[in-house]
C-alpha positions in Angstrom: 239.2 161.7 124.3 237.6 164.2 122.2 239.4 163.5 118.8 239.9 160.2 116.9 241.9 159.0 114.3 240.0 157.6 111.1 243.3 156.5 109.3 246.5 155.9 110.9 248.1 155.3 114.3 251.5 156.7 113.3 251.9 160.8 113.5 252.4 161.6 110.3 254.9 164.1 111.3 256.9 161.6 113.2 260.3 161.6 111.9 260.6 157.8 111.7 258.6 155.8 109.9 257.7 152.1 111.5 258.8 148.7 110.8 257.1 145.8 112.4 260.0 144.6 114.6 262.7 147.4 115.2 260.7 150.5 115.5 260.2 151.2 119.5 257.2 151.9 121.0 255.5 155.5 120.4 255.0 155.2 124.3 258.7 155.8 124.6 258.7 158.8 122.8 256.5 160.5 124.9 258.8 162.5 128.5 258.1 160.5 131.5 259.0 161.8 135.1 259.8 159.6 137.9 257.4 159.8 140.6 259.2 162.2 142.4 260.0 165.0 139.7 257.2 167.2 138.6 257.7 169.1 135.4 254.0 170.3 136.1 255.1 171.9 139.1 258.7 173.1 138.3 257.9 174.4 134.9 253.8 175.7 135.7 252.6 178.5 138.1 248.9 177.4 137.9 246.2 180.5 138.5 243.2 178.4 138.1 241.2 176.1 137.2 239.2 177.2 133.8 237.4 173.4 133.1 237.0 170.2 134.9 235.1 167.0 132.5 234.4 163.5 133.1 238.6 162.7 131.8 240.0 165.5 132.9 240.7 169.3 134.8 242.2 172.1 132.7 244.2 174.7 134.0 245.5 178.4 133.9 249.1 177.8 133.9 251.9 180.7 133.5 255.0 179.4 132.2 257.7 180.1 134.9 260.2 180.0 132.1 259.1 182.4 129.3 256.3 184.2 131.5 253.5 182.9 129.2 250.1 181.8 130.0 248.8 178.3 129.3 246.2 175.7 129.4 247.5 172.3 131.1 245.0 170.0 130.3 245.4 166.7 133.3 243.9 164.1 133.2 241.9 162.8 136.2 243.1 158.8 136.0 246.0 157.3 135.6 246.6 154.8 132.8 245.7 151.4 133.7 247.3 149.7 131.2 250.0 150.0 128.5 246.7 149.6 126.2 244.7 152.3 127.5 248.2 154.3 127.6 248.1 153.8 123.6 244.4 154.9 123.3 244.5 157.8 125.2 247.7 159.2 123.5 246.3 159.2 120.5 244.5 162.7 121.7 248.1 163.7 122.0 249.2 162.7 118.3 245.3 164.1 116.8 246.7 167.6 118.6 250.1 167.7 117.2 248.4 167.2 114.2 246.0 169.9 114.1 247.9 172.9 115.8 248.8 174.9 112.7 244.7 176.4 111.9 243.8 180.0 113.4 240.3 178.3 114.5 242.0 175.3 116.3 243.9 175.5 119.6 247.6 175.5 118.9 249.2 172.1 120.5 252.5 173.1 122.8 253.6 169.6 124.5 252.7 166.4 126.3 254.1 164.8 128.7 253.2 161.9 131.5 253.9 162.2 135.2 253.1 159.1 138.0 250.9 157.3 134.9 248.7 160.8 133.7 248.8 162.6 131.1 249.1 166.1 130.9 249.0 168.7 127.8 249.9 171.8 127.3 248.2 174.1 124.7 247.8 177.6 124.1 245.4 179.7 127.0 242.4 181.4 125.2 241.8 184.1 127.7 237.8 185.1 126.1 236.0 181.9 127.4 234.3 179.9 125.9 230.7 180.4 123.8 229.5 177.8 126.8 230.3 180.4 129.1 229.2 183.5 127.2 225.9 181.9 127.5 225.7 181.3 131.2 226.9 184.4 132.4 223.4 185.8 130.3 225.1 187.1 127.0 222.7 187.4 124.5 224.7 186.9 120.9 223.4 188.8 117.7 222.9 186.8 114.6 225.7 188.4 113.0 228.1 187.2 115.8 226.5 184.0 115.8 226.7 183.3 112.0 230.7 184.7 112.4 231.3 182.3 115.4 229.2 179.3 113.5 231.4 179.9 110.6 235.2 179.7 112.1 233.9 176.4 113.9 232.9 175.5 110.4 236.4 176.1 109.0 238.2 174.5 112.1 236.2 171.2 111.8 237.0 171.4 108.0 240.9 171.5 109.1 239.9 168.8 111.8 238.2 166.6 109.3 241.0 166.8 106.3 243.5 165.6 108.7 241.0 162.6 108.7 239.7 163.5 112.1 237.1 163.7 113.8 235.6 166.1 117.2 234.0 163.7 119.1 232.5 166.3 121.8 231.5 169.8 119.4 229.8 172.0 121.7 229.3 175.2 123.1 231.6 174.9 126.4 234.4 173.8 123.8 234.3 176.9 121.7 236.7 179.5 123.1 237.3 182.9 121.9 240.6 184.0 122.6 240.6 187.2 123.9 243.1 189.4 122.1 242.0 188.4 118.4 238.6 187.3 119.1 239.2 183.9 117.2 236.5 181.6 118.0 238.5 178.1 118.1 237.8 174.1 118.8 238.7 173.3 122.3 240.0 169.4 122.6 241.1 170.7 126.3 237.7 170.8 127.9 
């Protein structure tokens, strides 16, 4: 998990607000698939694989409903307890959060199938700065100080939603391609 909370457990944009004893769980809020329906693989067409982490794989998905292009993040364990359910769902909640900044990836949906996670957010088709670097690009100080300060302004969004990027780096800076917004990844 690449994002924590440093206030509340409750998404603030959650319609309800809780009570101690008749709210239900936030788990149950979050679409569950029996073990033998796959909205990964009835809904996603995946291309490839564009990141692979300690937690998790992240995908090129097209949408096989509205034609779009995707990142479906998985993740590579399944939940081994209701309490480590909670904890890793918080990623879910930080993203929701976070998804309406130009320099932040926009959050689409979550969803858990056979005890994994799985997010979908938007596809930044440029790479990332990780991978710029690599593949031998050699950045000018001009697009460095440009790239350096729409990270600065996404990790001031990040930061006023009283969160915090646990994992700011290179490989989780993306560019997306057609605008060439430099954004903060929480999908690597």
């Amino acid at each position: 998990m690449f994002l924590s909370y440093t206030g509340t457990t409750q998404n603030p944009f959650s319609p309800e607000r809780p009570t101690q004893s008749k709210t239900p769980s936030r788990l149950s809020r979050i679409p569950q698939r029996p073990s033998n329906h796959s909205r990964y693989l009835e809904d996603f067409e995946e291309l490839e694989e564009i990141g692979s982490g300690s937690f998790s794989t992240v995908y090129k998905c097209r949408n096989r409903i509205d034609g779009w292009l995707y990142a479906v993040k998985q993740a590579k364990r399944k939940f081994q307890s209701k309490g480590d359910k909670e904890k890793t769902l918080k990623e879910v909640y930080a993203l929701a959060v976070l998804s309406s900044h130009p320099h932040v990836v926009r959050y689409y949906s979550a969803w858990v199938e056979n005890s994994q996670l799985y997010i979908q957010t938007e596809y930044c088709g440029g790479g990332s700065l990780g991978d710029k670097r690599d593949s031998g690009v050699i950045f000018t100080e001009a697009q460095l100080c440009e790239a350096l300060a729409q990270v600065a302004e996404g990790l001031r969004h990040i930061h006023s939603k009283k969160l915090a990027h646990l994992d700011v780096k290179p490989d989780n800076v993306c560019n997306n391609q057609t605008t060439q917004i430099t954004k903060q990844n929480q999908t690597n």
